[in-house]
C-alpha positions as CSV (number, residue, x, y, z in Angstrom):
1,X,165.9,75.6,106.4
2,X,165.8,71.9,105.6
3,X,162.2,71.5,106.1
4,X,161.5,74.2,103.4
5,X,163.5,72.9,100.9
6,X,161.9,69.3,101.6
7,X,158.4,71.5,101.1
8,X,159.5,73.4,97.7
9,X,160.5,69.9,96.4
10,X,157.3,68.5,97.4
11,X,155.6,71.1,95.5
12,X,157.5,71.2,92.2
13,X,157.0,67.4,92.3
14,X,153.2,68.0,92.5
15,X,153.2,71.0,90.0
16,X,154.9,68.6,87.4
17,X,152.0,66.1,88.1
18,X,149.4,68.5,87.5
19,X,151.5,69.6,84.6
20,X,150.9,66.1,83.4
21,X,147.6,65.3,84.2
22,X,146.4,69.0,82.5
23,X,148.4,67.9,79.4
24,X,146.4,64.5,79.1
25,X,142.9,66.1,79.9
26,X,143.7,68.6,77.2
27,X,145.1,65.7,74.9
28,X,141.7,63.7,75.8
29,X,139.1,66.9,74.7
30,X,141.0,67.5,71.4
31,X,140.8,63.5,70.6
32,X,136.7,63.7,71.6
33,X,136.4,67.1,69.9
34,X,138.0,65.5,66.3
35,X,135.6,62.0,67.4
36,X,131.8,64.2,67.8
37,X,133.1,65.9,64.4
38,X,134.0,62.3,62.6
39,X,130.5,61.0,64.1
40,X,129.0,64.3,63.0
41,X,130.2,63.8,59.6
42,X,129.5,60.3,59.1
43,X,125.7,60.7,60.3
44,X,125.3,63.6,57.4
45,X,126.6,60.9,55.2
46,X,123.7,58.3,56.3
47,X,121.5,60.7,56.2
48,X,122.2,61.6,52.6
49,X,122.1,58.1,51.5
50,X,118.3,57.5,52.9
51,X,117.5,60.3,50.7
52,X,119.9,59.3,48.1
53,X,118.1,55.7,47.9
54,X,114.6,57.3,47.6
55,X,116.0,59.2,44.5
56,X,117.4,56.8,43.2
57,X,114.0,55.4,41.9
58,X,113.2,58.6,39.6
59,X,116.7,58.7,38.3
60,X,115.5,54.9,37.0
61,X,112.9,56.0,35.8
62,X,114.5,58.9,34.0
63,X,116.9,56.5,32.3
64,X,113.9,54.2,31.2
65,X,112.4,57.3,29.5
66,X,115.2,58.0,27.7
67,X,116.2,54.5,26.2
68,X,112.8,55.4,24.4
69,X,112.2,59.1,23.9
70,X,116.2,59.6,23.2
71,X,115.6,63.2,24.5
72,X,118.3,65.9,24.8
73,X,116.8,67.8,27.5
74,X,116.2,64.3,29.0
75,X,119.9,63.5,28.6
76,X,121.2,66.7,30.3
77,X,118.3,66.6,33.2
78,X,119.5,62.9,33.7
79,X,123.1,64.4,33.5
80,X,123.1,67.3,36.1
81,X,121.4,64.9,38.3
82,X,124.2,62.5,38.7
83,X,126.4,65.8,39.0
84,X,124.4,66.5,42.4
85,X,124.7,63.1,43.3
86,X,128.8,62.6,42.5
87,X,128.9,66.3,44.7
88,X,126.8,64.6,47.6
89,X,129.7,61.8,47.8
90,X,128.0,59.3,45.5
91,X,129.0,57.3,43.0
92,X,127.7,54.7,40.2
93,X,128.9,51.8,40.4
94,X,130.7,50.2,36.8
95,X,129.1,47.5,35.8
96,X,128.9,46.2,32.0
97,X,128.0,42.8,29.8
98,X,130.7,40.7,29.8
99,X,131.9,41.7,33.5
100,X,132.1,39.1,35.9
101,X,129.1,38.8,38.6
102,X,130.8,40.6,42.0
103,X,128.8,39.6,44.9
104,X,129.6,42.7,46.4
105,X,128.9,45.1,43.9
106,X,126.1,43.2,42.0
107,X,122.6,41.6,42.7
108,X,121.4,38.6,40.7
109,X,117.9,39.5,39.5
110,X,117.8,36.6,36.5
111,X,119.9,33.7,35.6
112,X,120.1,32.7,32.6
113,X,121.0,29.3,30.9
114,X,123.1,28.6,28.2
115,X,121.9,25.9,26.0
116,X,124.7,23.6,23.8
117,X,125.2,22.2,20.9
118,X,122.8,23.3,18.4
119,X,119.5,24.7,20.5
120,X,119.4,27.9,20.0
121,X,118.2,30.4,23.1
122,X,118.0,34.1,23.2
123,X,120.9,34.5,24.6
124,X,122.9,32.5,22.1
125,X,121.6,34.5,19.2
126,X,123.1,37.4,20.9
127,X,126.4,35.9,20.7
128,X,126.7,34.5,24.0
129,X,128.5,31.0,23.8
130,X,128.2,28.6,26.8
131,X,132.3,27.7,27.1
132,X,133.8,30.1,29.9
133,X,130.4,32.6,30.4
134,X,129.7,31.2,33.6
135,X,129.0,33.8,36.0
136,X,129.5,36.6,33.2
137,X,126.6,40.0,33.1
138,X,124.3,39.6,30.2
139,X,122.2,42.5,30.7
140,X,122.4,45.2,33.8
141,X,118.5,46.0,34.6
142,X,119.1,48.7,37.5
143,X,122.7,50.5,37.8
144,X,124.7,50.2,41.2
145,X,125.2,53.1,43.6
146,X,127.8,53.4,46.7
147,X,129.1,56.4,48.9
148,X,132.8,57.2,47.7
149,X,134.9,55.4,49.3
150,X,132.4,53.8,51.4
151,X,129.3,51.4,51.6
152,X,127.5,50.1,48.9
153,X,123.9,52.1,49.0
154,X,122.3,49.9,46.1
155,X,124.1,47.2,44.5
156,X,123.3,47.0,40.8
157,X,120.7,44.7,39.6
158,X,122.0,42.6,37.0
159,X,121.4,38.9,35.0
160,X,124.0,36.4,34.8
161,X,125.0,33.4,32.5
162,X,124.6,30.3,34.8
């Protein structure tokens, strides 16, 4: 009787490792299942935001109409499509005059220089004085777009007091 119970022993001790081993397979396909659906999810996202940059050009040009035509149907068109962008993850990016220039949110597209002392430049006759602008927005030309809570897609195209 000895030998069996050596045997029975033996075999709950190799149940338990398979016990084990099934346990970490299982634990291994849930972690890969939640990774392919991460991966899956994050690929949508980049896929959006190719199409999201090509778009991006006609909501420009939507916004340039209406600084001239001042157009309600304009304004709501222009409205509803930033709704389908903010429900595709997107979002603008803040940026006004008087902000400071963010390298990460901002691209400089013109610089402009402050003259002092008495010469007068555009810039000055908007009320822009040279002490402590440094660096500060003057004018945004093209507004900033990133994925929420995620990359910047197009980083707003601004000009800066040098």
């Amino acid at each position: 009787m000895a030998p069996r119970k050596k045997s029975i022993k033996k075999s709950d001790g190799e149940v338990e490792l398979l016990k084990n081993q099934l346990a970490r397979v299982l634990a291994d396909y849930d972690n890969l299942t939640k990774r392919v659906e991460r991966e899956r999810e994050e690929f949508g996202k980049l896929a959006n935001a190719r199409l999201i940059i090509k778009l991006l050009s006609i909501y420009d040009m939507l916004e340039g109409a209406q600084l001239h035509l001042k157009d309600s149907g304009l304004a709501i068109t222009i409205e509803e499509f930033v709704k389908v962008l903010e429900d595709e993850e997107f979002e603008k990016i803040k940026t006004n005059v008087g902000d400071k220039f963010d390298e990460e949110l901002h691209e400089v597209v013109e610089v402009e220089e402050v003259k002092k002392d008495k010469e007068v430049s555009g810039s000055e006759a908007a009320g822009i004085e040279a002490s402590g602008q440094e660096g500060k927005i003057t004018k945004v030309i093209l507004s900033g777009w990133r994925v929420k809570d995620g990359p910047i897609v197009r980083p707003a195209k601004v000009v800066v007091i040098k």
